[in-house]
N, C-alpha and C positions, 0 to 999 in steps of 0.2 A: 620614916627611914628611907632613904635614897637610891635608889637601884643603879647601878656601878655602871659607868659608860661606856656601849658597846666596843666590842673591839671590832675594828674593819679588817682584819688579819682573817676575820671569823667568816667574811663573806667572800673571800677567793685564797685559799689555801696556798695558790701554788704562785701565789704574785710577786712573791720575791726572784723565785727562781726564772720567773717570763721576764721579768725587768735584765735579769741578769745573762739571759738570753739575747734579748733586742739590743743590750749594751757592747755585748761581746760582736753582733753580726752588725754594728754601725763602726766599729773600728775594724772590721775586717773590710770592710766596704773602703773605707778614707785609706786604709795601706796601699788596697790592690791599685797596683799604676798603668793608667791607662798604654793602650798601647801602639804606636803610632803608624798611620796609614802607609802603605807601601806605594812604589812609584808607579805601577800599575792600576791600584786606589784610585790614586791621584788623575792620574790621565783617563780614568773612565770618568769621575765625578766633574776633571774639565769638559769633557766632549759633552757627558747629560747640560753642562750650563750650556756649552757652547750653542747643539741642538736648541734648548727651551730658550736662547736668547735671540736666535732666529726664527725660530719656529714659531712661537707665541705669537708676534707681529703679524707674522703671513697667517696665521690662521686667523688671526681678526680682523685681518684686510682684507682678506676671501670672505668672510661672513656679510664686511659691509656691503663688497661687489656682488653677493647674495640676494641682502636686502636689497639694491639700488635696481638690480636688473629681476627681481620676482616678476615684476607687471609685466614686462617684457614675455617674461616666460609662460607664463601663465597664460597671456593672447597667446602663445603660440600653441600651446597645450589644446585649449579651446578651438581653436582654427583645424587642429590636425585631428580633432572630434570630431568638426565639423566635415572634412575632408573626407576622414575613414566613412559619414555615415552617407555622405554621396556615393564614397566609393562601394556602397552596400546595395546600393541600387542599379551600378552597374555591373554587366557581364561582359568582360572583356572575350573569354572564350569565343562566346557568338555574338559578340558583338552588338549586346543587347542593352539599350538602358529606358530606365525607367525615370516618367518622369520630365521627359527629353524639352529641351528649351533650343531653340536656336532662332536667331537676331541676324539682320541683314537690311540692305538698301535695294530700292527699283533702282532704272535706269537714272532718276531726277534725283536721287541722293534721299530718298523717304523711306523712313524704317517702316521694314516689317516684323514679325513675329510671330514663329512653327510654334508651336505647343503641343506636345503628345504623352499620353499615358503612358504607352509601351512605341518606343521604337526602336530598330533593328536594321543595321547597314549592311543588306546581303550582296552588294556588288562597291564598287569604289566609289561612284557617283550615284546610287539609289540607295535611299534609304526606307522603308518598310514602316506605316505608324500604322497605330491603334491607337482610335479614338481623336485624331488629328484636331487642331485648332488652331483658326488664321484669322491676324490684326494686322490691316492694311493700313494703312495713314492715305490720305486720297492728296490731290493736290488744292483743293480748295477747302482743307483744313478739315474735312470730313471722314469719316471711316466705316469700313466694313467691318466685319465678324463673320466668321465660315466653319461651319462644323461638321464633320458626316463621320461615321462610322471606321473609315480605313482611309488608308492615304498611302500615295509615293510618292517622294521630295525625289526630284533628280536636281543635284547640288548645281554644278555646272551650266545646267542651263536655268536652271531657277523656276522651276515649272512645280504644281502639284497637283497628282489628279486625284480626287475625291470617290469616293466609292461607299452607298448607305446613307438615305437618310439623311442628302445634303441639305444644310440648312442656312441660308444667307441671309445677315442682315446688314442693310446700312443703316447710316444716321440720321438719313432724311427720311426716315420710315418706311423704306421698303423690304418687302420680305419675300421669301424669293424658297421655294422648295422642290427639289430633283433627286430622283436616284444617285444620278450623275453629276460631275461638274469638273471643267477644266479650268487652270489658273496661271495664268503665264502673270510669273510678279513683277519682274520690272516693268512690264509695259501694262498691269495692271488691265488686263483682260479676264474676266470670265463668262466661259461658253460651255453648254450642255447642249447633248442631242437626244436627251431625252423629254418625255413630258417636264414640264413646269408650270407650278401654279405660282404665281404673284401675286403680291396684294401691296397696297401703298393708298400715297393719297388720293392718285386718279383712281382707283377701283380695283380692280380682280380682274386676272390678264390668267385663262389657260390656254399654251400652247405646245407642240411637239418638240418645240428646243427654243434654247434664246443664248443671245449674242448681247455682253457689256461690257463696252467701252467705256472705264472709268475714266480715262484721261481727256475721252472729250464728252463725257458725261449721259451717253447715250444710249439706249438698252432697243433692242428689237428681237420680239419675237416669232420665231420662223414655225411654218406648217400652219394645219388647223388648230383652231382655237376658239374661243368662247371670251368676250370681251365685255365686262359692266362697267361703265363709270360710274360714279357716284352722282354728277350730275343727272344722267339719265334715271339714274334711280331716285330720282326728286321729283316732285310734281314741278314744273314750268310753268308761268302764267302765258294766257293766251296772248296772242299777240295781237296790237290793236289795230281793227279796219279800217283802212285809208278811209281817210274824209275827202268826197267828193266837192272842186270845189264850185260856185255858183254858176 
């Protein structure tokens, strides 16, 4: 015997009356008439096109001149990092910078270059270093190097006087040490009136002061002193006896 086919009425009770619901609020929906924008509507949804149909272009042609000019910006960004972290080292107040570089020509048009750790411009034409450092260019394509402990750059005249622990070198091997040392740049002169010891190719030179004329390549030193060549400090062969002749 056959068991009677479900009835689906049996699984949602109330499905007539939801269907009869959803029916009734889908022709209340298709009655109600829309109802139509006012002049004021209207002239606001003009202006929104009008704006977003200018507007939109300009924004994406500021975007492009965005992207074209980044690199631009960007060196410039970098540059004014680089600028701030100069400007961290100097002290405008006293007029102190660290670090200090300064470039310049002798009388013959031949660069030089100041170098200093700390320097400090306490009058208009003097400037104050610590730890000074000088690159001469010579005229016969040779150079010095000069270093000592303290220094005064007077701009105007182009002079520096050294003070501690002066210590010179050129390129032809001489080397050259003083408490003291005076440096007149254009005419590339340096002179001490203190002791100096020298050493180079000819030998070991100590004297109470010394006087160099780079320009005509000449050094002399003044007072007493103590003088080795190197020659002299070599054995010499005897020298041979005249031959008598018959």
């Amino acid at each position: 015997m056959k068991a009677p086919p479900p009835n689906r009425d049996d699984f949602d009770p109330d499905r007539a009356a939801k269907t009869q619901q959803l029916a009734q609020l889908r022709q209340e929906a298709l009655a109600r008439r829309r109802t139509p924008p006012s002049a004021a509507a209207m002239a606001r949804r003009r202006l929104l096109f009008k704006r977003a149909k200018w507007g939109l272009p300009a924004f994406a042609a500021f975007m492009l001149l965005c992207i074209a000019i980044w690199p631009e910006i960007n060196h410039l960004i970098h540059q004014n990092k680089a600028i701030l972290e100069m400007m961290r080292h100097t002290h405008t107040d006293s007029g102190m910078m660290e670090h200090a570089i300064y470039h310049d020509i002798d009388s013959h048009e031949r660069p030089y270059t100041l170098t200093a750790r700390i320097a400090q411009q306490s009058e208009h034409n003097r400037i104050d270093m610590t730890d000074p450092v000088a690159d001469i260019m010579l005229h016969n394509g040779q150079w010095i190097h000069v270093r000592a402990d303290i220094g005064m750059y007077l701009q105007h005249e182009q002079t520096l006087t050294l003070t501690g622990h002066v210590v010179l070198y050129r390129s032809d091997g001489l080397l050259l040490n003083s408490p003291t040392a005076d440096i007149d740049l254009p005419q590339q002169i340096v002179a001490t009136h203190d002791w100096v010891h020298a050493e180079g190719p000819f030998g070991t030179q100590d004297a109470e002061g010394a006087f160099m004329d780079q320009q005509t390549n000449t050094i002399q030193f003044i007072g007493a002193g103590k003088t080795n060549h190197f020659a002299d400090l070599s054995p010499t062969p005897s020298s041979p006896k005249p031959v008598k002749s018959p």
